[in-house]
C-alpha positions in Angstrom: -1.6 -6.4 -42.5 -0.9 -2.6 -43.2 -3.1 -0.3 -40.8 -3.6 3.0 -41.9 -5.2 5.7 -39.9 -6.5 5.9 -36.1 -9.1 3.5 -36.1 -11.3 3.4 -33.8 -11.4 3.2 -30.1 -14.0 2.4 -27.5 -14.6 1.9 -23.9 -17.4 -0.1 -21.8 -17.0 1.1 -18.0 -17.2 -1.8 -15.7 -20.4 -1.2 -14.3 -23.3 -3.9 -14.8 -25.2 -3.1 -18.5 -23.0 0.0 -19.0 -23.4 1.9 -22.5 -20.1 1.4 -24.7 -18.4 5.2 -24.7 -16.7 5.6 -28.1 -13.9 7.9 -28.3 -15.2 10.8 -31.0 -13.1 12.0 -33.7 -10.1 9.7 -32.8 -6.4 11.3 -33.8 -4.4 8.8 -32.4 -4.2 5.7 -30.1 -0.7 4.4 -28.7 -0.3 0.8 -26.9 3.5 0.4 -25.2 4.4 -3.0 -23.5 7.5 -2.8 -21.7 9.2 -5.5 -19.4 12.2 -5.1 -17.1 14.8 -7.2 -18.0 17.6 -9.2 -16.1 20.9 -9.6 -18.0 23.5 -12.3 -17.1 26.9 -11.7 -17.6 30.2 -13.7 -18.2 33.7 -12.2 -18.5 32.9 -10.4 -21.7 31.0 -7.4 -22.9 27.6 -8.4 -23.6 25.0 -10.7 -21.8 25.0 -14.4 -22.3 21.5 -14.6 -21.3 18.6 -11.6 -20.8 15.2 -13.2 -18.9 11.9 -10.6 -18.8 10.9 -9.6 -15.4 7.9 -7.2 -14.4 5.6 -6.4 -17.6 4.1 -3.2 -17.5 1.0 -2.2 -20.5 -0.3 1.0 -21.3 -2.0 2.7 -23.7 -2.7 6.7 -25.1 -5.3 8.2 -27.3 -6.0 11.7 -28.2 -9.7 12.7 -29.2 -11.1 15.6 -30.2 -15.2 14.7 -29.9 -15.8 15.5 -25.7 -18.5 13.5 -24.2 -19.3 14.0 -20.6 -20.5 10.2 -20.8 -17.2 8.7 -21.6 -15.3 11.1 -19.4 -17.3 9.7 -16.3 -17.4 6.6 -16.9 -14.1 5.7 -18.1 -11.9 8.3 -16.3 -13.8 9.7 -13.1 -16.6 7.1 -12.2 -18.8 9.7 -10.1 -22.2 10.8 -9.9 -23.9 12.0 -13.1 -26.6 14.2 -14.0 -28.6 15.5 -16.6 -28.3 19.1 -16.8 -25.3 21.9 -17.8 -23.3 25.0 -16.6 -23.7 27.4 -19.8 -21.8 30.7 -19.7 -22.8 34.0 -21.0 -19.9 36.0 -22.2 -20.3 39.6 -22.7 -24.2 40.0 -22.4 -24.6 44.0 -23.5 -26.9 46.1 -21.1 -27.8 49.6 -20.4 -27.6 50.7 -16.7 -30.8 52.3 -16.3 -30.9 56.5 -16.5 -33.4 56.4 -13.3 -33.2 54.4 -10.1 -32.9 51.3 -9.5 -30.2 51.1 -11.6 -30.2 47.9 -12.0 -29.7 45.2 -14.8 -31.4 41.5 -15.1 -29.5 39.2 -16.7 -31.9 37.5 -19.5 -30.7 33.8 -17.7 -31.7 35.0 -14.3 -34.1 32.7 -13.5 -31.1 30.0 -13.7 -28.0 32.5 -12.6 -24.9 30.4 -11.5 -22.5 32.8 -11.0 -21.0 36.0 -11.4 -18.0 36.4 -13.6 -17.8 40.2 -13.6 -18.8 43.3 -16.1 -17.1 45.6 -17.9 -17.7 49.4 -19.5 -18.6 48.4 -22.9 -16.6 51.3 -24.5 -13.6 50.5 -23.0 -13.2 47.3 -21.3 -12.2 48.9 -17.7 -13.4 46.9 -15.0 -15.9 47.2 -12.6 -15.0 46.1 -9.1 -17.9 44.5 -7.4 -18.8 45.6 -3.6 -21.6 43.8 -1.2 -24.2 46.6 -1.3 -24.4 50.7 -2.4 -22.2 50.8 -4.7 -20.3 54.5 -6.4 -18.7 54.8 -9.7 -17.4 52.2 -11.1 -18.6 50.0 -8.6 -21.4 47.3 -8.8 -23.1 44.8 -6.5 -25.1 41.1 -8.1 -28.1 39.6 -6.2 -29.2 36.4 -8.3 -28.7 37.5 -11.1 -29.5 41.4 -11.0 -26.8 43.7 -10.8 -27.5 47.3 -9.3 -24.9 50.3 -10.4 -24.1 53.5 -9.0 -26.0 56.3 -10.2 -23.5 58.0 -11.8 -22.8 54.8 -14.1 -27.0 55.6 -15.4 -27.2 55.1 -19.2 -23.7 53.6 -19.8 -23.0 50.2 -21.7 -22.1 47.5 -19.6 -21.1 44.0 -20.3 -21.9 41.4 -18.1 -20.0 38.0 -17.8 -21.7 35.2 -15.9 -22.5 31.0 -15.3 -26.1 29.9 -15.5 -27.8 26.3 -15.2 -30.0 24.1 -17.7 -31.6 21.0 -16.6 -30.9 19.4 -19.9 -28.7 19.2 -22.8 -25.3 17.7 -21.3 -24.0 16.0 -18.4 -22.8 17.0 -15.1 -20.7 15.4 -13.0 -19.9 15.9 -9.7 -16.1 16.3 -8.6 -15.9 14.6 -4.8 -12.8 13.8 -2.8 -12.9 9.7 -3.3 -11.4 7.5 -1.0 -7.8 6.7 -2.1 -7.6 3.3 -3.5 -10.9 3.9 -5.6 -10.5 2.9 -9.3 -13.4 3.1 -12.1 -12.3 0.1 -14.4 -13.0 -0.4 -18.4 -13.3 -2.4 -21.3 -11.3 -1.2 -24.0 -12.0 -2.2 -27.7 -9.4 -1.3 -30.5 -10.5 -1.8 -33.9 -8.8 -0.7 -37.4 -10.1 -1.1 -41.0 -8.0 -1.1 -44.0 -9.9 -2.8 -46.9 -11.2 -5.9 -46.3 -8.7 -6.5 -43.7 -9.5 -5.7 -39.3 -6.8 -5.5 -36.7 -9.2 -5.7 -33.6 -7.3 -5.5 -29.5 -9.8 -6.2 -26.9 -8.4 -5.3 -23.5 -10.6 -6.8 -20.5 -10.1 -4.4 -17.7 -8.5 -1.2 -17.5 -8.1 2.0 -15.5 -7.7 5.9 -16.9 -4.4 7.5 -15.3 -4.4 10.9 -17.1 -7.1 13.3 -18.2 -5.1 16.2 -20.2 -7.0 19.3 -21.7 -5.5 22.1 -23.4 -6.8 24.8 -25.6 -4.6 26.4 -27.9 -5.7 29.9 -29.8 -6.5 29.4 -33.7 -6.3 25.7 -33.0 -8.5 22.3 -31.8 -8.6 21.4 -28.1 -7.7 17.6 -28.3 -8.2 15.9 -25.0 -5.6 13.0 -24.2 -6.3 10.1 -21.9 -3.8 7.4 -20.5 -4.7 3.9 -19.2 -2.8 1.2 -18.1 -4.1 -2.5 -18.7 -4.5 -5.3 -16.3 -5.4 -8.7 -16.0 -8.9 -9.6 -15.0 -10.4 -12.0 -12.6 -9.5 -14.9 -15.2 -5.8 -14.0 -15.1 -5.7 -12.7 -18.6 -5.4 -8.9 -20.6 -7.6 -9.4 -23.4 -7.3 -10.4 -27.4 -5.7 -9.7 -30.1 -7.0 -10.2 -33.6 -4.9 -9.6 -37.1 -6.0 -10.2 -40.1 -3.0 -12.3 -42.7 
């Protein structure tokens, strides 16, 4: 058959009754087999006889649609939770024109973390200090900043992180033991007409994560996996329509 397009990818972590993760707004998937080879050789140039050695199988797909779901359980295998880290870029205030001179962030009540502020007219930076700050100067407390006096009635802008309980997935990032490997399923399919090329691949691992964002362009995640046997001895299926 003729395959035209990405297809369509999907992976099923190993974990008992695990929801199938599929790969959102595929661009493209790549499988490579590749075997060392053995060559025997007589008195002339080229090999009388070449025998396959070690096999080696791997695959690489590049997605565009990010889901915190399928990047935990196929790639990092950790602790999930409901919940986000949102970020607030550039939130505009007014430093006060009489003390306290100080500015609450409208996510307060959630604040993360501080990412700094800026004079709104120029873009100079403030440089943050622990407490009483002077020109220039600021200091953050949960999510209220307080400015020097001399800053009163300027534009600031505020970066900063704050939390929401729903909405997303977090996952938490901890130092595994070496040797700890979240497995998958991984399910290949492509339609072209009537006609399905399907690859089922029993048990894999994720080798690579890569994300890069590019300016006046898409980010487009890439993940690499190698495949191995499972517990039956054997890599999977593959289906091809005639």
């Amino acid at each position: 058959m003729i395959t035209f397009g990405s297809g369509y990818l999907y992976g099923i972590s190993s974990n008992t009754n695990s929801t199938p993760r599929k790969f959102g707004t595929l661009q493209d998937v790549t499988f490579d087999f590749t075997f060392t080879t053995k060559e025997l050789y007589g008195q002339q140039s080229f090999a009388v006889d070449v025998r396959r050695g070690e096999g080696k199988f791997t695959g690489k797909s590049k997605f565009a649609n990010i889901s915190g779901g399928l990047v935990n359980d196929i790639f990092f295998g950790q602790s999930a939770t409901p919940g986000l880290i949102l970020s607030a870029i550039g939130e505009a205030a007014s430093i006060p024109t009489a003390t306290l001179y100080t500015v609450t962030v409208v996510n307060a009540a959630t604040f993360d973390t501080d990412l700094g502020v800026v004079y709104a007219t120029n873009g100079i930076p403030f440089t943050k200090v622990a407490a009483n700050p002077t020109t220039g100067q600021y200091s953050e407390t949960s999510g209220v900043y307080s400015f020097a006096a001399a800053d009163a009635g300027l534009p600031v802008l505020i970066d900063y992180l704050y939390t929401s309980a729903t909405g997303g997935t977090r996952i938490a990032l901890t130092n595994q033991i070496m040797g700890t490997t979240p497995t998958f399923m991984a399910i290949f399919t492509a339609h072209v007409g009537p006609k399905v090329a399907t690859l089922k691949l029993n048990q894999c691992t994720s080798t690579k994560l890569a994300f890069a964002t590019k300016l006046e362009d898409y980010a487009i995640p890439e993940m690499d996996f190698s495949i191995m046997v499972d517990s039956s001895n054997t890599l999977g299926v593959l289906s091809i329509a005639d």
